[in-house]
N, C-alpha and C positions, 0 to 999 in steps of 0.2 A: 504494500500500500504506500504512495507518493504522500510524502510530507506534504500538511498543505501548506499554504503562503498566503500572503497577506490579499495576493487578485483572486486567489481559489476560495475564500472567505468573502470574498467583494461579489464574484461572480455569484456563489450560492444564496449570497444576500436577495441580488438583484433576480434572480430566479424565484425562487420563493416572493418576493415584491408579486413579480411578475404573473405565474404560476397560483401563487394559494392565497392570494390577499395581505400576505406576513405584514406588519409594519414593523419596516427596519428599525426604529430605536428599541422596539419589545427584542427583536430578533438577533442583532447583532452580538451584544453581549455573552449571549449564549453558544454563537458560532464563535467567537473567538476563546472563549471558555474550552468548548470543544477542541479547536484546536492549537490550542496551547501557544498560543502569540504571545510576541514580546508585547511592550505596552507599543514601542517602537514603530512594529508591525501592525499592531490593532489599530493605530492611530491612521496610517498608511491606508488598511483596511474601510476604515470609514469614510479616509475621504475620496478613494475613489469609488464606494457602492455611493454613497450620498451627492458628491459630484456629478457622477455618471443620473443619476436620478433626475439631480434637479436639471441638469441639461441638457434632456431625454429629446426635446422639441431641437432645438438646437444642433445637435447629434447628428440627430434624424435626419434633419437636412440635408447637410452636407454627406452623411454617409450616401442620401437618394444620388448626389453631384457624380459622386465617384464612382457606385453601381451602375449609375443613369437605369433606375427605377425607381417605385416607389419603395416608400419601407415597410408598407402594408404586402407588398409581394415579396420579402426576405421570410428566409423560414424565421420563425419570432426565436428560435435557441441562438442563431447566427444573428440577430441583430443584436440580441442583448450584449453579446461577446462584443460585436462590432463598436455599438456605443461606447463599452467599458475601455478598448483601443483607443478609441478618438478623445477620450477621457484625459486618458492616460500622454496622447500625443500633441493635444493643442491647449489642456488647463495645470498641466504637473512640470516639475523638473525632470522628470525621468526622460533620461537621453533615447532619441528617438528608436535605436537601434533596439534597444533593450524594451523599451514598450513594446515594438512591434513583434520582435522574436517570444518576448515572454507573452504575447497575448496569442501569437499562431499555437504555442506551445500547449495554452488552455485549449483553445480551438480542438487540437489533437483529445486531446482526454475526452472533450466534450459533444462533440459532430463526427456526423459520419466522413470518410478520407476525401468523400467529393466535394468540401464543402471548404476543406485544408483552404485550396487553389484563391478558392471566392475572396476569405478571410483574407489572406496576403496580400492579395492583387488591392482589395479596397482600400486596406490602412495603408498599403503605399501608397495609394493616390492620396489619402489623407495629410501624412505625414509630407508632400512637397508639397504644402502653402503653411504658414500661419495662422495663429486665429484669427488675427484683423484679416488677414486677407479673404480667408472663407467667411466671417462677416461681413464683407462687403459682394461678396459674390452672392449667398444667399438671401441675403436682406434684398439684392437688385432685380428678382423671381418675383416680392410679396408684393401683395397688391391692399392699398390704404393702411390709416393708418394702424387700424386695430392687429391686423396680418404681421405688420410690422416692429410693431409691438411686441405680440406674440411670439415672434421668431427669436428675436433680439435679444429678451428675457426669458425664453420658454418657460412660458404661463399660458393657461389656456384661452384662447382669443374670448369667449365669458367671464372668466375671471378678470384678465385687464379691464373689457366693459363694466365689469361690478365695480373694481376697485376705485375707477376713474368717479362711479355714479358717487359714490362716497365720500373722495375728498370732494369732490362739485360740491357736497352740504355744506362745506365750510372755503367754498370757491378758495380750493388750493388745486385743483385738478391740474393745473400747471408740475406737481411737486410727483405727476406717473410715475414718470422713467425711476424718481428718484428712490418712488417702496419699490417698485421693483426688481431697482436695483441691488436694496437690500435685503429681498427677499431670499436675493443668490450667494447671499455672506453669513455664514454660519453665525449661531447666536454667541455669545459670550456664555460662560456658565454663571449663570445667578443662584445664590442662596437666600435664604431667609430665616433669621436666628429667631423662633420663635419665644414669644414672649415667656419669661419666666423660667426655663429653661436653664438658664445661664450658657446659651455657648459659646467658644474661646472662634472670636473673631480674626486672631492674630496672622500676620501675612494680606490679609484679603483687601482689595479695593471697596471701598465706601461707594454702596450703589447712588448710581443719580438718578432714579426717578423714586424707590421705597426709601422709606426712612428706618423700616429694619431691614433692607436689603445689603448683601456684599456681590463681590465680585469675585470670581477667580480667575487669575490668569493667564495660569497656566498647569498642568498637570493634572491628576483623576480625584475627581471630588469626595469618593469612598472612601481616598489615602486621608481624609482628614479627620480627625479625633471626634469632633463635633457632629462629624457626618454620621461615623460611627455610630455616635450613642442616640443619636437623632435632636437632637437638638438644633442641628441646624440642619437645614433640606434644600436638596435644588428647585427652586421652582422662579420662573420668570419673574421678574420685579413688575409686570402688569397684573399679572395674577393677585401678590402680595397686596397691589394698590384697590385691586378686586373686592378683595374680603373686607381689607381696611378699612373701605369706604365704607362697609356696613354697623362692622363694629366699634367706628368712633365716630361717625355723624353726631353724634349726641349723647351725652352723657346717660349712660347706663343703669337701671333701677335696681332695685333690689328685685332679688328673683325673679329675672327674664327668664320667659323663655326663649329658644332661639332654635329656627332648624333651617339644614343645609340639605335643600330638595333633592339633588342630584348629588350626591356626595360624592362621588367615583371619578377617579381613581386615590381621589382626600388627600392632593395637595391644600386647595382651599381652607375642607375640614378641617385640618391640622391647625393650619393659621387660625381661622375663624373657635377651634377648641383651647387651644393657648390663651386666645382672649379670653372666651367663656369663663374659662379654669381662674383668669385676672381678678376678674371683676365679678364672679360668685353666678356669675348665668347658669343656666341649663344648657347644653344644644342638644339636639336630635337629630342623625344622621341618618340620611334616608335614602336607597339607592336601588333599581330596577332589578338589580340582578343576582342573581347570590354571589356569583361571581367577581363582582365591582364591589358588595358589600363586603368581599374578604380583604381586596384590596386597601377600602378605606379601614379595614377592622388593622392592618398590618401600621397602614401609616400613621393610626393613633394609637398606636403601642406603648409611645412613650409618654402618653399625657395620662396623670392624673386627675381626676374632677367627677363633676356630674355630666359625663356625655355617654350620650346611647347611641348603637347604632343598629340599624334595620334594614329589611329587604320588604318594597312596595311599591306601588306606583301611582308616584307623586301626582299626577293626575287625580286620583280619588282622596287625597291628605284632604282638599275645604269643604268636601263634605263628611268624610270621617270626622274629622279633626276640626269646625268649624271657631272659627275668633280664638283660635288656640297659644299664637303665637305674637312674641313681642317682634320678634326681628327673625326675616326669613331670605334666604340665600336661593335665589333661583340661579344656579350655573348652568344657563338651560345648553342641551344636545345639538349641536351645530356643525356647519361643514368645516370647519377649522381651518380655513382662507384664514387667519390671524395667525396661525404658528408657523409658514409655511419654511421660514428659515428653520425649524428645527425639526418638522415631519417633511422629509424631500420627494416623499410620493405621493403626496396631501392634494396636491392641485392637480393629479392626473385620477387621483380616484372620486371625484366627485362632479356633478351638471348639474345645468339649472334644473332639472328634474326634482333634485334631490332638495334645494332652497325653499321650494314650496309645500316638500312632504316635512320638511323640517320646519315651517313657520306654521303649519298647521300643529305641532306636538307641543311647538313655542306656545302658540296662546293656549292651547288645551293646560300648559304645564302653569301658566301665568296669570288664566282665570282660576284655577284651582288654590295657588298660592294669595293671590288677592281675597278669597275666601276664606282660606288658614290666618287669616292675620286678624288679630286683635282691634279692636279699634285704639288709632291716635301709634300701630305699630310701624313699622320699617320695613321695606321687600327692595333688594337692592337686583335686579332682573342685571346679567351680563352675558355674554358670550367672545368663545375665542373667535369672532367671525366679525368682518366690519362691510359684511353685506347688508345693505339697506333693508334689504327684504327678512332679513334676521332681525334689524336693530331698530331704525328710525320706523319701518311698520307696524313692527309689535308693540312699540311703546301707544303709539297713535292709536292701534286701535284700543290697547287699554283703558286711555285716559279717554274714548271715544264710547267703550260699552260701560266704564265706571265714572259717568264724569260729575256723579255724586257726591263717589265714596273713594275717589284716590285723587291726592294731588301730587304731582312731578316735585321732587326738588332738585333743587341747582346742584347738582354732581360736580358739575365745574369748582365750584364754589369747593365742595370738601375735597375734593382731591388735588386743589390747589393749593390748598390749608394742608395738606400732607405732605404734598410732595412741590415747594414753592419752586424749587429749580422750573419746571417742568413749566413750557411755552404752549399752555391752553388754548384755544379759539375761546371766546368769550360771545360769542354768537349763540350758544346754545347751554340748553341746561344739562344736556346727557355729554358723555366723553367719550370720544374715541382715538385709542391712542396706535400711536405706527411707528413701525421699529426705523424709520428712515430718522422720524423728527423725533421721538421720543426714548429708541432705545431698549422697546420693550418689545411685545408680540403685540396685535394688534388687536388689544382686548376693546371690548366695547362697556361701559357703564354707565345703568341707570337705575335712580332713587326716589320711591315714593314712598309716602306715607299714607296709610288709611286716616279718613275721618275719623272724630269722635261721636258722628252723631249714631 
């Protein structure tokens, strides 16, 4: 049996993407676990299955240039290899001779002998231009601007449309190219030292957008002590800014209760139970699936308090559970277009198809929680998603079928009181933030409050 290597881990990565739905950050870990990489190599490993991922559109292209066909007529095992080559030949330092031979070399293990010839022949036509150059060649094929777009950043020509509709709210549509751009730059590793805890921050950059966020930057965030004990956790500084926004809008009562409708996978939960555990709350953790309830059951392992956690669906919680709660966490289920720097197969696995099956579960999740809430309570609705049809919809129609018994509050307003670095639009009461101007994932949040009447 042939040692693997760090392309032979990329390749099965991108297979399995391909092939069985995997998503690579659950996946990878476990392939390089398996087999036994340096960290050297794992690092290697990921960034060419996640490179190759995010520049799937882009790839494509060019590889069509040098077959002269399309890439719908390649057998799909030889295109994934192909891409992973082109990866390797026009975004890596790896010396062209050595990508090409070590990728035929895959090609051999992986394809049948006729298909040897195809492999070589393409990545050497690859391998004599440059990326600018093949940039300019394939971008001179696209036709308008969205094509262009498209290709340029390989994003899906819906997705650039969504994103563009998006900043249009806050007439920055000018700033495209620029999420885009950073859609294609791996995120930084954020932590978050949850409250009370005590964890040892020491080495870490002071995040700039949470006020208990750090930064890391450089090396495996398990190798850290804090990480260890749990005390401190990876999770995006949008995310942190997420839960924040709920659990300090306002001064806290004696015995809140508080629940986190979708708790899963309980990053949030974690934060949001820290506070809890602070300030003498209750929370209740509540999650669709047994499966996601284990997960949120693992991530608050380390917190002591009054928090439960469940398996239901949050859908039926305002009528089971009616006026029950003080402050309620909608992390509603979304196409996750806000992470796409750190899920790199994110925006090939989802269509507008899917925005609309998902803003229908949005409000079913959103009336039910408007329900659950106490009068004079908190419902802080977000998603990782800055699709209109996720965000500025859902809120409208709420405040549209409750325009009694829910009033909007200025989000801008508390999450600028949290995080003041941070350059808000001041146009609107809900926030949406983007990893281009803000640094984070491109979380979306919105604060209401029920009546008292």
């Amino acid at each position: 049996m042939s040692k693997s290597t760090a392309r032979s881990v990329a390749l099965a990565l991108l297979q399995a993407v391909e092939f069985d739905d995997a998503y690579a950050n659950l996946l990878l870990p476990k392939l390089v676990s398996k087999a036994a990489l340096s960290s050297r190599d794992a690092a290697l490993a990921q960034e060419l299955a996640y490179g190759t991922l995010r520049w799937q559109l882009f790839y494509d292209r060019v590889i069509e240039e040098c077959a002269q066909r399309y890439s719908d007529e390649i057998d799909l095992d030889a295109l994934i290899i192909l891409r992973l080559g082109a990866h390797q030949l026009l975004a890596t330092r790896i010396p062209p001779h050595a990508a090409l031979s070590e990728t035929v070399e895959l090609a051999k293990k992986n394809l049948k002998p006729s298909a040897i010839g195809f492999i070589n022949g393409v990545l050497r036509r690859v391998s004599e231009r440059d990326r600018d150059t093949w940039e300019e060649i394939i971008l001179e094929h696209t036709e308008g601007k969205y094509e262009y777009l498209a290709v340029k950043y390989s994003h899906p020509i819906w997705v650039v449309k969504a994103l563009e509709q998006s900043l249009k709210l806050d007439k920055q549509e000018s700033r495209i190219e620029s999420l885009l751009a950073a859609d294609n730059i791996p995120a930084k590793i954020a932590l978050v030292a949850l409250p009370g805890l005590d964890a040892s921050t020491q080495g870490l950059q002071v995040g700039s957008a949470s006020p208990i966020g750090f930064i890391l930057n450089s090396g495996d965030p398990s190798e850290l002590e804090s990480v260890a004990d749990s005390s401190l956790r990876v999770q995006d500084e949008g995310s942190q800014l997420a839960a924040l926004a709920l659990s300090r809008l306002d001064k806290i009562s004696d015995n809140e209760r508080w629940l986190d409708m979708c708790a899963g996978p309980g990053g949030k939960a974690a934060l949001l139970a820290a506070e809890a555990v602070q300030s003498g709350a209750t929370l209740v953790c509540n999650e669709v699936s047994q499966h996601r309830t284990e997960l949120v059951r693992k991530a608050l392992r380390a917190i002591r308090g009054n928090v439960s956690i469940r398996t239901g669906d949050g859908r039926q919680i305002g009528q089971l559970e009616p006026a029950s709660y003080d402050r309620i966490l909608l992390d509603a289920p979304c196409t996750g277009l806000g992470a796409l720097r750190r899920r790199p197969e994110a925006r090939w696995r989802k269509s507008p198809d899917d925005v609309s099956e998902l803003a229908q579960l949005q409000w079913e999740l959103i009336d039910s929680a408007i329900q659950a809430l106490k009068p004079g309570g908190y419902l802080a609705y977000v998603t990782c998603s800055p699709h209109p049809g996720e965000t500025a919809a859902i809120v409208d129609k709420a405040l549209k079928n409750f325009p009694h018994d829910l009033a909007i509050i200025d989000a801008t307003d508390v999450v600028s009181k949290l995080s003041p670095a941070l350059d808000l639009p001041r146009n609107r009461k809900t926030v949406q933030l983007w990893p281009d101007r803000d640094g984070t994932d491109a979380m979306f949040i919105s604060l209401f409050r029920k009546s008292n009447a």
